[in-house]
C-alpha positions as CSV (number, residue, x, y, z in Angstrom):
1,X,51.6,9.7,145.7
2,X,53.0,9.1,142.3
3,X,53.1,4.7,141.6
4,X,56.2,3.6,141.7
5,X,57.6,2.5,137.6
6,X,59.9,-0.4,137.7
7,X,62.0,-1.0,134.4
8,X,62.4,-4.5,133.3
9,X,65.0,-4.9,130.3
10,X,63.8,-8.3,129.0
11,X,66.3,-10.5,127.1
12,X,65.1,-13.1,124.2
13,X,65.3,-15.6,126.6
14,X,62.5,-14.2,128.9
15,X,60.2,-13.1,125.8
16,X,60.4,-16.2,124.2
17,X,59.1,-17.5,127.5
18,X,55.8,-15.6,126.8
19,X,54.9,-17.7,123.4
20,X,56.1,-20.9,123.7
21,X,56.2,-23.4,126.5
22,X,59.6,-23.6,128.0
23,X,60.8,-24.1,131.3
24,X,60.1,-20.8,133.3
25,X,57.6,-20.0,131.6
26,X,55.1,-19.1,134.5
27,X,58.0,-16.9,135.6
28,X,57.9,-15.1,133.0
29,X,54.0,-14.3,132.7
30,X,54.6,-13.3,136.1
31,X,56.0,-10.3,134.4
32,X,53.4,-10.1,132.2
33,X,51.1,-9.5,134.7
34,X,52.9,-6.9,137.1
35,X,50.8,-3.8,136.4
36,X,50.9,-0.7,134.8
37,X,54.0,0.3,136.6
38,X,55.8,-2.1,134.4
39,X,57.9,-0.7,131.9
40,X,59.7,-3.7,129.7
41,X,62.3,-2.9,127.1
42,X,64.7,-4.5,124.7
43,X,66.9,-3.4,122.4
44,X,65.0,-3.7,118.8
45,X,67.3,-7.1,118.1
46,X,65.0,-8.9,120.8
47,X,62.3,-9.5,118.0
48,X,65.2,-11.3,115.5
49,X,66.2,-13.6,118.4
50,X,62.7,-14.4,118.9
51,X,62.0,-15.2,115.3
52,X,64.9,-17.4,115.3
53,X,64.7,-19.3,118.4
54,X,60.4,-19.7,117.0
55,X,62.2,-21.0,113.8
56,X,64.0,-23.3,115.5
57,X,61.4,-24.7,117.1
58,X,59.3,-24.9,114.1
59,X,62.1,-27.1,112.3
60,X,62.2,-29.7,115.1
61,X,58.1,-29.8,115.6
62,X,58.2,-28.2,118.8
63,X,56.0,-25.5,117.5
64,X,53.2,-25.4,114.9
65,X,53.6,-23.0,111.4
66,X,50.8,-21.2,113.2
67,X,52.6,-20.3,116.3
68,X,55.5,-19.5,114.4
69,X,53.5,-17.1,112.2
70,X,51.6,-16.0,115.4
71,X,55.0,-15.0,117.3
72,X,56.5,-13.0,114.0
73,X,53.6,-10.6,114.1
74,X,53.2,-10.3,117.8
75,X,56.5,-10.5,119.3
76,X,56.7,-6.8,119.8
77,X,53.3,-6.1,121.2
78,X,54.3,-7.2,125.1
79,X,56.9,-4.7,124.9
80,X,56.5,-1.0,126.6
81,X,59.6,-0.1,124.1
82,X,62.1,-1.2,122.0
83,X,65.0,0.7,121.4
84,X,67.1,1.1,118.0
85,X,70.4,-1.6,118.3
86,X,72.7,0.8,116.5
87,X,72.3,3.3,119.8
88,X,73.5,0.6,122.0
89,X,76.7,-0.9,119.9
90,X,79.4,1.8,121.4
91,X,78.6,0.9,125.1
92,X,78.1,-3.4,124.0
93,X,81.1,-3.4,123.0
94,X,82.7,-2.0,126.3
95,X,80.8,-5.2,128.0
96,X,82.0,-7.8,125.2
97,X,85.6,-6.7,125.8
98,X,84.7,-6.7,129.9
99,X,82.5,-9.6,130.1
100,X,84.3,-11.8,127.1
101,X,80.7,-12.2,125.9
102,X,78.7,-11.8,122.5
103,X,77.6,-8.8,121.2
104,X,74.2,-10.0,121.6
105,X,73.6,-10.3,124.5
106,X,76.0,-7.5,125.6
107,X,73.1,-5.0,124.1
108,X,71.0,-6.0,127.1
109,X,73.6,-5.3,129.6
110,X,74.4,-1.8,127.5
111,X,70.6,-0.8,127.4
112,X,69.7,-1.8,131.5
113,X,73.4,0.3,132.2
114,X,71.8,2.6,129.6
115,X,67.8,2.5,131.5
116,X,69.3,2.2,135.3
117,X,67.2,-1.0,134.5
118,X,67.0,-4.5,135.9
119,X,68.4,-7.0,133.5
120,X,66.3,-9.8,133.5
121,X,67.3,-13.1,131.9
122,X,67.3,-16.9,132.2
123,X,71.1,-17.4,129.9
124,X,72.8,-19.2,132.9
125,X,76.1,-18.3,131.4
126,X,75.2,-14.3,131.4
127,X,73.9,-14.4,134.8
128,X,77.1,-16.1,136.1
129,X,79.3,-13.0,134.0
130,X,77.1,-10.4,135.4
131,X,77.7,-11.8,138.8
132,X,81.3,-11.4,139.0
133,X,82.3,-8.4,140.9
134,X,82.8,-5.5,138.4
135,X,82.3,-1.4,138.5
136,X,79.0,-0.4,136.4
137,X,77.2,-3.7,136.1
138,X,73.6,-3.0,135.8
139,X,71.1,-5.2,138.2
140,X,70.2,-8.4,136.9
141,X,67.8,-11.2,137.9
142,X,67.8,-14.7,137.1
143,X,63.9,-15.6,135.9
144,X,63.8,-18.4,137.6
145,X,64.0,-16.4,140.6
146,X,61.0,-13.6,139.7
């Protein structure tokens, strides 16, 4: 009997989790560590939201130059796959217009829709969107919850 694959679509939110110390981020290494029948995807914009919120955190000392460096040429390799942002735009859209939410984060929702994927996220604001009764919202889970 075949193991069972469970598809993850991990916002910047969760993978920044994985670098830097920030609340949940035990919850998030929890994914880190859930086996080879872990798939975890992003669209490809996942690894410029994790530069910036790294050079964020750089600016206000939260962060060292090394750790920044560090997360810029590792910040794909937890990944099973991204996939190419431009593939994802026609069906984002669709959510910002249903969701009244940025673009951004609408990818996620378009690639776990895309997947049959479990959005997985710790953006408070999305979670409470993707909660609101509507036809074709993929799964999602709040980190803190994982």
């Amino acid at each position: 009997m075949a193991a069972e694959v469970r598809a993850w679509v991990v916002d910047a939110s969760v993978a920044f989790a994985w670098f830097a110390a920030v609340p949940n981020a035990e919850q998030a290494s929890r994914l880190l560590e859930a086996g080879p029948g872990t798939l975890l995807l992003a669209p490809d914009l996942v690894l410029v939201e994790l530069l910036n919120a790294a050079w964020k955190c750089r600016r206000l000392g939260a962060i060292t130059s090394e750790q920044f460096q560090m997360l810029a040429n590792r910040g794909s390799e937890p990944f099973s796959r991204l996939f190419p942002s431009a593939a994802l735009l026609a069906r984002a859209a669709h959510w910002c217009h249903e969701l009244d939410h940025p673009p951004y984060d609408c990818l996620y929702v378009a690639l776990a829709e895309r997947e049959r994927a479990t959005l997985i996220t710790a953006d408070q604001r999305l979670l409470r969107k993707l909660q609101q009764p509507r036809t074709g919202l993929p799964l999602v889970m709040d980190l803190a919850n994982f």
